[in-house]
SEMIDREN-500792 format. One record per residue (C-alpha): x, y negated, z; residue in three letters; residue number from 1. Coordinates in Angstrom, 1 decimal. Example, Ala and Ser with C-alpha at 12.3 -4.5 7.8 and 13.67 -1.06 7.14 Angstrom:
// SEMIDREN-500792
c1:c2:c3:resn:resi
12.3:4.5:7.8:ALA:1;
13.7:1.1:7.1:SER:2;
END
This chain:
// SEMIDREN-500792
c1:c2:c3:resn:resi
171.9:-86.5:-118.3:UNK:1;
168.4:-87.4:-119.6:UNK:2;
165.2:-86.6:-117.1:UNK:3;
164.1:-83.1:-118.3:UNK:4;
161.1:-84.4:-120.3:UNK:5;
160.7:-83.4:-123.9:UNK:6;
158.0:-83.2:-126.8:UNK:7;
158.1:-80.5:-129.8:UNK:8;
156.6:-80.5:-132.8:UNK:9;
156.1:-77.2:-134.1:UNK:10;
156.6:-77.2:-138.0:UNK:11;
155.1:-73.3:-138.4:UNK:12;
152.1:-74.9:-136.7:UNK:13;
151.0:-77.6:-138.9:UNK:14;
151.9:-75.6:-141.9:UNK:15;
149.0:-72.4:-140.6:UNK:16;
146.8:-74.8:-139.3:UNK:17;
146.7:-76.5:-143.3:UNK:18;
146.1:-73.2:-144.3:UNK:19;
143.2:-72.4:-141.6:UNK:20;
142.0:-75.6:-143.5:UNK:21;
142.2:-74.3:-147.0:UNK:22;
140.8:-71.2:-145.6:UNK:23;
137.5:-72.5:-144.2:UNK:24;
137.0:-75.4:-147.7:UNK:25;
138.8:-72.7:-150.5:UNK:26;
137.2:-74.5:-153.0:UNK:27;
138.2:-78.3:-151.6:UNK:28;
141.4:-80.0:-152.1:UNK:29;
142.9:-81.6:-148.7:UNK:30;
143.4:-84.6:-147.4:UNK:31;
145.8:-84.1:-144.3:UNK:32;
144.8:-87.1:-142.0:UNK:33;
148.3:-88.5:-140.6:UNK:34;
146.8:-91.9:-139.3:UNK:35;
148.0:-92.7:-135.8:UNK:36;
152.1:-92.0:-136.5:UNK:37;
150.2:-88.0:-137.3:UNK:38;
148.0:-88.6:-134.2:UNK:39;
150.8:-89.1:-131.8:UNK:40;
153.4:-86.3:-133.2:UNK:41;
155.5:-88.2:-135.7:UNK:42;
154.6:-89.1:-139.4:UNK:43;
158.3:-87.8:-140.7:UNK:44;
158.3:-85.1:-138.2:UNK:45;
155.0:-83.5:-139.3:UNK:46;
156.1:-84.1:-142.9:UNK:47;
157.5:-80.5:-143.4:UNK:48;
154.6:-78.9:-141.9:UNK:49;
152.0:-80.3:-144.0:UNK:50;
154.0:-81.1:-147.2:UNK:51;
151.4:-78.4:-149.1:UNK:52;
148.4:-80.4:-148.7:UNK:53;
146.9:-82.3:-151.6:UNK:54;
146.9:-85.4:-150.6:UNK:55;
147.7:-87.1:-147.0:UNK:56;
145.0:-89.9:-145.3:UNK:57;
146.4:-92.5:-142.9:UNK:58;
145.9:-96.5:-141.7:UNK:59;
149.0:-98.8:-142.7:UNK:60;
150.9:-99.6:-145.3:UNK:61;
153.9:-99.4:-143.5:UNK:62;
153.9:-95.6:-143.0:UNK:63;
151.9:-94.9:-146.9:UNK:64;
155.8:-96.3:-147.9:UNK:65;
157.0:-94.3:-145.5:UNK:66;
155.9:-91.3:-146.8:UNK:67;
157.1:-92.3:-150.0:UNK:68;
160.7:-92.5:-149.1:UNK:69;
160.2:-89.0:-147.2:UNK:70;
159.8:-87.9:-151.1:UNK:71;
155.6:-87.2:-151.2:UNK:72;
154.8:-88.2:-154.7:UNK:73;
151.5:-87.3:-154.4:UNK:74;
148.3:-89.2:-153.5:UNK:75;
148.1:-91.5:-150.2:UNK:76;
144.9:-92.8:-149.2:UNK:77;
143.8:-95.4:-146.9:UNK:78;
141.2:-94.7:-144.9:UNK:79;
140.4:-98.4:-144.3:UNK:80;
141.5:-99.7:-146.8:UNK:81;
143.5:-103.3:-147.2:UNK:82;
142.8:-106.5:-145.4:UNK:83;
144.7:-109.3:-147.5:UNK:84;
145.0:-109.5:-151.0:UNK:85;
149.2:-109.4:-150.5:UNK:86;
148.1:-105.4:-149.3:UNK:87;
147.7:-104.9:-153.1:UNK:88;
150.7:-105.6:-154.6:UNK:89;
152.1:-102.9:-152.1:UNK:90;
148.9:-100.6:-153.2:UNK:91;
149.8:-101.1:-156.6:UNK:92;
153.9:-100.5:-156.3:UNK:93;
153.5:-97.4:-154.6:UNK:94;
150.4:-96.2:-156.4:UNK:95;
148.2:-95.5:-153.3:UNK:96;
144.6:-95.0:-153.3:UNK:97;
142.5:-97.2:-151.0:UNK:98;
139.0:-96.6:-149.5:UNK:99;
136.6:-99.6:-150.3:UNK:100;
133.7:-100.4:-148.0:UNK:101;
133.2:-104.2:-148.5:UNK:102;
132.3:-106.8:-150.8:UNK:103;
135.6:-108.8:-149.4:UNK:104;
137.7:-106.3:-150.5:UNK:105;
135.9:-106.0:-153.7:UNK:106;
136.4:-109.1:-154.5:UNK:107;
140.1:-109.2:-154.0:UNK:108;
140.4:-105.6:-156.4:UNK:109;
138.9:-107.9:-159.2:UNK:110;
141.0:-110.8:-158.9:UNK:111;
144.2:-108.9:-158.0:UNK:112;
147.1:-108.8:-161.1:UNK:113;
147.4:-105.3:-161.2:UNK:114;
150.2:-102.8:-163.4:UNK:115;
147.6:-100.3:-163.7:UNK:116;
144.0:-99.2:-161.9:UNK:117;
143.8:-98.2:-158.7:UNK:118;
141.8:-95.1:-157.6:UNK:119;
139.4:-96.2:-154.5:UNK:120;
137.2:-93.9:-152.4:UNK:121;
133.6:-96.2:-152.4:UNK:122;
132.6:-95.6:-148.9:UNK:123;
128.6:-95.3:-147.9:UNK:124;
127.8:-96.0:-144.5:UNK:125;
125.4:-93.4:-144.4:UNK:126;
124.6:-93.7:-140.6:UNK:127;
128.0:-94.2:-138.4:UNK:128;
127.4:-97.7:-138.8:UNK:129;
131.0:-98.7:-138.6:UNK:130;
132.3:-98.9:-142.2:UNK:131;
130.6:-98.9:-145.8:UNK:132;
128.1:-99.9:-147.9:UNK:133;
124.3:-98.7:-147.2:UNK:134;
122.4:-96.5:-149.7:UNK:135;
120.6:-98.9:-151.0:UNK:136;
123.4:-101.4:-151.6:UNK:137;
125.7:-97.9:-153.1:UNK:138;
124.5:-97.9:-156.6:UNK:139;
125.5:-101.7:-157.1:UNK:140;
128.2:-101.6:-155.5:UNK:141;
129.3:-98.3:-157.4:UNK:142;
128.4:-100.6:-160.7:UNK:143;
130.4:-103.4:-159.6:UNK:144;
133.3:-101.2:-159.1:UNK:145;
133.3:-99.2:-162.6:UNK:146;
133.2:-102.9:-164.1:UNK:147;
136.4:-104.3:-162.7:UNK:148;
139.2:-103.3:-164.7:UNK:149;
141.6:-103.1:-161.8:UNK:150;
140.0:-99.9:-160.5:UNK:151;
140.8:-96.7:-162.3:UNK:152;
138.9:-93.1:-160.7:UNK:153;
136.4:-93.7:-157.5:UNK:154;
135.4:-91.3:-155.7:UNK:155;
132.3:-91.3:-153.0:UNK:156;
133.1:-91.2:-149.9:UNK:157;
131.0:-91.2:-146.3:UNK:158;
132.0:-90.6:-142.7:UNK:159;
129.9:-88.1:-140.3:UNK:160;
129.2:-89.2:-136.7:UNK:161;
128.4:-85.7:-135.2:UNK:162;
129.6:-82.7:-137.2:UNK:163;
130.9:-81.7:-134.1:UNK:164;
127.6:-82.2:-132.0:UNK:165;
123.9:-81.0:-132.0:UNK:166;
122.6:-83.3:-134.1:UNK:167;
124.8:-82.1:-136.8:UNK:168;
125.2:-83.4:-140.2:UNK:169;
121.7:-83.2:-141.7:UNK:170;
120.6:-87.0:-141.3:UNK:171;
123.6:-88.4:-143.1:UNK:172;
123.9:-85.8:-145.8:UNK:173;
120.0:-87.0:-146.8:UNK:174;
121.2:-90.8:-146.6:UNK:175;
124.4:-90.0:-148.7:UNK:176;
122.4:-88.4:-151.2:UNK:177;
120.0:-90.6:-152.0:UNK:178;
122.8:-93.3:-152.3:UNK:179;
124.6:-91.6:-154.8:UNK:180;
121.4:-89.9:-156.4:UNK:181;
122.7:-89.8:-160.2:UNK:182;
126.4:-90.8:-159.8:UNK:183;
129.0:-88.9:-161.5:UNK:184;
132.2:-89.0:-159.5:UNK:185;
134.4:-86.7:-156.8:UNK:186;
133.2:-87.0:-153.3:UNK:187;
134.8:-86.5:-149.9:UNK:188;
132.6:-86.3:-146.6:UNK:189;
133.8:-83.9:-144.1:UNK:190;
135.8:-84.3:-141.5:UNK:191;
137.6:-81.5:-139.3:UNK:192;
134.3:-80.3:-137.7:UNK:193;
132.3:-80.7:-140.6:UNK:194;
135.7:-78.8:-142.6:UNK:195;
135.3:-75.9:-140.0:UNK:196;
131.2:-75.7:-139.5:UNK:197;
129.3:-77.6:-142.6:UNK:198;
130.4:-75.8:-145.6:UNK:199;
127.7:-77.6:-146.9:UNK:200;
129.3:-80.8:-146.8:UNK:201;
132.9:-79.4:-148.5:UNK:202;
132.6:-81.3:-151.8:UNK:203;
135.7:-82.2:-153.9:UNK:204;
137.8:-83.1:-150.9:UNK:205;
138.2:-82.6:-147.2:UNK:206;
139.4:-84.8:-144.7:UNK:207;
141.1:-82.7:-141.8:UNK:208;
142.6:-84.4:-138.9:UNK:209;
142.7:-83.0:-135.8:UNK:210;
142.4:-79.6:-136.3:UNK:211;
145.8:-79.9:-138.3:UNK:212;
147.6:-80.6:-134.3:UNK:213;
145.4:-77.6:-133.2:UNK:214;
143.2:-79.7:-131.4:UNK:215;
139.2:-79.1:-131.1:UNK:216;
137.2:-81.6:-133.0:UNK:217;
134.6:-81.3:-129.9:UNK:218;
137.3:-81.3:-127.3:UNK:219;
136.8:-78.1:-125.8:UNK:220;
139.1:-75.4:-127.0:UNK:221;
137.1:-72.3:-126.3:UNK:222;
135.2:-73.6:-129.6:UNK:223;
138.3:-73.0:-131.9:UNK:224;
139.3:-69.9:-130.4:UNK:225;
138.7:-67.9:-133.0:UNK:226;
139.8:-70.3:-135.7:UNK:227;
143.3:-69.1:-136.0:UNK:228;
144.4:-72.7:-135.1:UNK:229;
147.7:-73.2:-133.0:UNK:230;
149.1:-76.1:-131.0:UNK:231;
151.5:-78.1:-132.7:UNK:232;
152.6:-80.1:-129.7:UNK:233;
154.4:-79.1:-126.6:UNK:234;
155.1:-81.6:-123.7:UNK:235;
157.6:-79.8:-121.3:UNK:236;
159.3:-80.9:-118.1:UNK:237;
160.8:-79.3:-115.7:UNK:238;
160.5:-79.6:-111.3:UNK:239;
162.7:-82.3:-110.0:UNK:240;
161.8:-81.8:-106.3:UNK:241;
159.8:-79.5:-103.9:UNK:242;
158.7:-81.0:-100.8:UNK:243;
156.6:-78.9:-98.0:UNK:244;
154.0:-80.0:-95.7:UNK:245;
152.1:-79.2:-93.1:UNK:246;
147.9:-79.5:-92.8:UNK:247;
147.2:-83.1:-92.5:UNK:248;
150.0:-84.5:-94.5:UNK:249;
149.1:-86.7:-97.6:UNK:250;
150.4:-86.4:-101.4:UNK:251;
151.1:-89.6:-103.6:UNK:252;
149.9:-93.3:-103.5:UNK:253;
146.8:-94.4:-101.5:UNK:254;
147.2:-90.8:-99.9:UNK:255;
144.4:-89.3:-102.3:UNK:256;
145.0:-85.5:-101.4:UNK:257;
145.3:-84.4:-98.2:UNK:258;
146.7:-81.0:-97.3:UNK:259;
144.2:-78.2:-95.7:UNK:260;
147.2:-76.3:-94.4:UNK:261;
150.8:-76.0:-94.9:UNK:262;
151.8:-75.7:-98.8:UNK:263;
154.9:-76.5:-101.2:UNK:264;
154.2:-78.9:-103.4:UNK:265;
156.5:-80.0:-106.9:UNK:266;
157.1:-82.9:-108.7:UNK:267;
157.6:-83.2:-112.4:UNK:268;
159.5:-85.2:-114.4:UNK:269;
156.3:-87.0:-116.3:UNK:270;
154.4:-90.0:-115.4:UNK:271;
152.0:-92.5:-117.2:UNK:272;
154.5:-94.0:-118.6:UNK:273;
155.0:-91.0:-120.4:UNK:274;
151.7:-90.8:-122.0:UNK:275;
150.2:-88.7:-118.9:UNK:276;
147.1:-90.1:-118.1:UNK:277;
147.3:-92.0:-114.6:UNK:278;
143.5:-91.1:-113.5:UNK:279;
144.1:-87.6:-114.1:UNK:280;
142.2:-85.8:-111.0:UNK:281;
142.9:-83.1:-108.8:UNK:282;
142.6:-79.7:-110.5:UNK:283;
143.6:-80.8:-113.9:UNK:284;
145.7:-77.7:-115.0:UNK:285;
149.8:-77.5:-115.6:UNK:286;
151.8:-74.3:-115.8:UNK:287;
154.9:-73.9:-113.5:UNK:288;
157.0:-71.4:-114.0:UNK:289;
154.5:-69.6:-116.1:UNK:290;
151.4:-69.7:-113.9:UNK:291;
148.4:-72.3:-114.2:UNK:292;
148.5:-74.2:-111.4:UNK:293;
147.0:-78.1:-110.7:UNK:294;
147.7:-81.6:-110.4:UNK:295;
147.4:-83.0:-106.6:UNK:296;
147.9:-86.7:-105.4:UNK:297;
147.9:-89.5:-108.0:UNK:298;
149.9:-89.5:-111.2:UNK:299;
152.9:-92.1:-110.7:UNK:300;
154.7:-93.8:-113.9:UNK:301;
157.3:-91.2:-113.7:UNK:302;
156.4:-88.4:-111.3:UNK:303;
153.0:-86.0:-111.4:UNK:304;
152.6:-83.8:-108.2:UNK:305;
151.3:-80.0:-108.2:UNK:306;
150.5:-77.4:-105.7:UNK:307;
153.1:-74.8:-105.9:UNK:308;
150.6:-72.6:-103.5:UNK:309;
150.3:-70.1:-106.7:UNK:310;
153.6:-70.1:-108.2:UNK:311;
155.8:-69.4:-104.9:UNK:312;
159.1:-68.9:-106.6:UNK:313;
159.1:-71.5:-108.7:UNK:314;
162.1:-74.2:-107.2:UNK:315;
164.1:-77.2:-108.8:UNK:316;
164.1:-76.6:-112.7:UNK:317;
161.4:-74.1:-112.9:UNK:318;
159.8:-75.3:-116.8:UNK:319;
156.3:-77.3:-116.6:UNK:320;
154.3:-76.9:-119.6:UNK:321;
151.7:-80.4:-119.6:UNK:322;
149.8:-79.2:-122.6:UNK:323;
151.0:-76.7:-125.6:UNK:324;
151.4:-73.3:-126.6:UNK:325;
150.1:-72.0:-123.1:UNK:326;
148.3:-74.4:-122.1:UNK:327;
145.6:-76.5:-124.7:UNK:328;
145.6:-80.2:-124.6:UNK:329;
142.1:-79.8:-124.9:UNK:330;
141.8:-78.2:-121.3:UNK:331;
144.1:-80.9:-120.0:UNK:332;
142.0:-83.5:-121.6:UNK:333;
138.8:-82.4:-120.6:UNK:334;
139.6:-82.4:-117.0:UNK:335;
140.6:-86.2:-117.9:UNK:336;
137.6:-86.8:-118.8:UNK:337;
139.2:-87.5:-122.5:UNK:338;
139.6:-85.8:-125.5:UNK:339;
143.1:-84.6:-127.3:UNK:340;
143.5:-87.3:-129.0:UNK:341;
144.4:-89.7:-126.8:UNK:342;
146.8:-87.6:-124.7:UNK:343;
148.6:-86.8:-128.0:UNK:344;
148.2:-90.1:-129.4:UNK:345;
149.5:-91.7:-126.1:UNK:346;
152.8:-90.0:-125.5:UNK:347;
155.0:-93.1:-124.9:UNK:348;
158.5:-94.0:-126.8:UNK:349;
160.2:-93.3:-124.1:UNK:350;
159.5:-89.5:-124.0:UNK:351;
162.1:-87.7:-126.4:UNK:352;
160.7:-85.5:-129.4:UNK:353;
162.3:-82.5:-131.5:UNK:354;
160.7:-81.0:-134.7:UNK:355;
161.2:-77.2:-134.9:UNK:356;
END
């Protein structure tokens, strides 16, 4: 019998958190960010959910085809782009459009042997300072791209660093307009926080990512509360073991948590090398048996140990909810001193998964 550890995806999820999207840009079309295998949840599992988005955004080739043979015949962009001039010929068979934020990948679009133009999204680094070209170098490089016959439709695209933050989107918005002052073209800027706070930023297309998992794009779920967003991830265990001790007695490797007085404590099927993060502290929050409860002692590669102290019926096979319907990753996360992301991003191979 397997250890009672499972992941599930929940297709009704993904599909009303794409329409919280729509709701908040009803004037932009959608690109549903998939990157990361769908940020940890399963590229052909989140298909079905999602499958009413306009277009879908992710990293490699490998899962652009992918999504191909799942039967999307609509657009595929990547959000980086391509790094060899061989990443072309794939481009061009299965008609994906590319971001372009370099002169090296410039200059491979114009020598490439194409079967017909390829749409690109011309990125503008308009203050990330990661990817793009800067205003000043936009127009040129918006020229250089409308002269090479191998590129058909571009559209203008930028990246916000704090959408979800104080400093907000203002900075960037200036820089990307007077980069682009005078282009004709589509544009795409916002990202899930600028999707659900900047309407200003909306444009032709949005670029959701996150907030499609029902995760917060600031990492604290108390500021999506009200969005109508839902968790499309639950990690689920179950108790394995209860062990009770008395005051004095230590929990876990290199005896971290010490008892105060006697108290039950549980283990649950989950470790690291499940995707659970190892330095999670004391306190971080897990349900048992229906109630909140908290981590004690340090996580092990297979085992995580709680305080059973408010949940005193719970026993061997009570149900542990790590993050999901009851519980937000966010919450979780934020006691890791993390985000969502990672802790849905990182569950491991190992750990088995179910669509539903």
């Amino acid at each position: 019998m397997p250890r009672p550890l499972l992941a599930t995806i929940h297709t009704a999820a993904l599909a009303n958190n794409l329409a919280v999207a729509r709701r908040y840009a009803p004037k932009s079309k959608i690109w549903a960010v998939v990157k990361a295998n769908a940020y940890g949840h399963g590229l052909a599992r989140v298909f079905p959910g999602l499958r009413a988005t306009d277009g879908f955004g992710l990293l490699d080739l490998e899962e652009a085809v992918k999504l191909r043979e799942l039967g999307w015949a609509g657009p595929i962009l990547l959000l980086e782009g391509f790094f060899r001039p061989t990443d072309i010929d794939v481009i061009d068979r299965y008609s994906l459009t590319t971001a372009v934020h370099s002169d090296e990948q410039m200059r491979m679009l114009e020598m490439a042997r194409l079967s017909k133009p390829v749409n690109i999204q011309l990125k503008m680094n308009s203050g990330m300072n990661r990817l793009g070209y800067t205003p000043e170098r936009f127009r040129s490089a918006w020229e250089r791209a409308r002269a090479c016959q191998g590129i058909g439709q571009i559209t203008l695209m930028t990246h916000f660093s704090d959408a979800d933050a104080e400093r907000g989107i203002a900075h960037q918005m200036a820089a990307f307009e007077r980069g682009a002052e005078g282009i004709a073209g589509a544009r795409s800027l916002a990202n899930s926080a600028a999707t659900l706070w900047h309407p200003e930023a909306h444009f032709d297309w949005v670029r959701p990512g996150i907030i499609l998992y029902g995760g917060s794009p600031t990492g604290l779920h108390s500021d999506i509360a009200d969005t109508g967003l839902q968790p499309a991830m639950t990690l689920a265990s179950e108790l394995i073991a209860v062990q009770s001790i008395a005051a004095g007695q230590t929990v876990g490797y290199g005896s971290r948590f010490a008892a105060q007085g006697p108290m039950r404590i549980g283990v649950i099927a989950c470790g690291y090398a499940d995707g659970y993060p190892r330095l999670a502290p004391e306190g971080t929050p897990v349900i048992v048996d229906g109630v909140r409860t908290q981590v004690v002692g340090r996580v092990s590669m297979d085992m995580i140990t709680v305080d059973l102290t408010p949940c005193p019926n719970a026993g061997v096979g009570s149900r542990v909810e790590l993050w999901g319907t009851a519980l937000s990753v966010d919450d979780v996360a934020q006691a890791c001193g993390t985000i969502g992301y990672e802790l849905t991003c990182a569950v491991a191979q190992r750990v088995p998964v179910r669509a539903e």
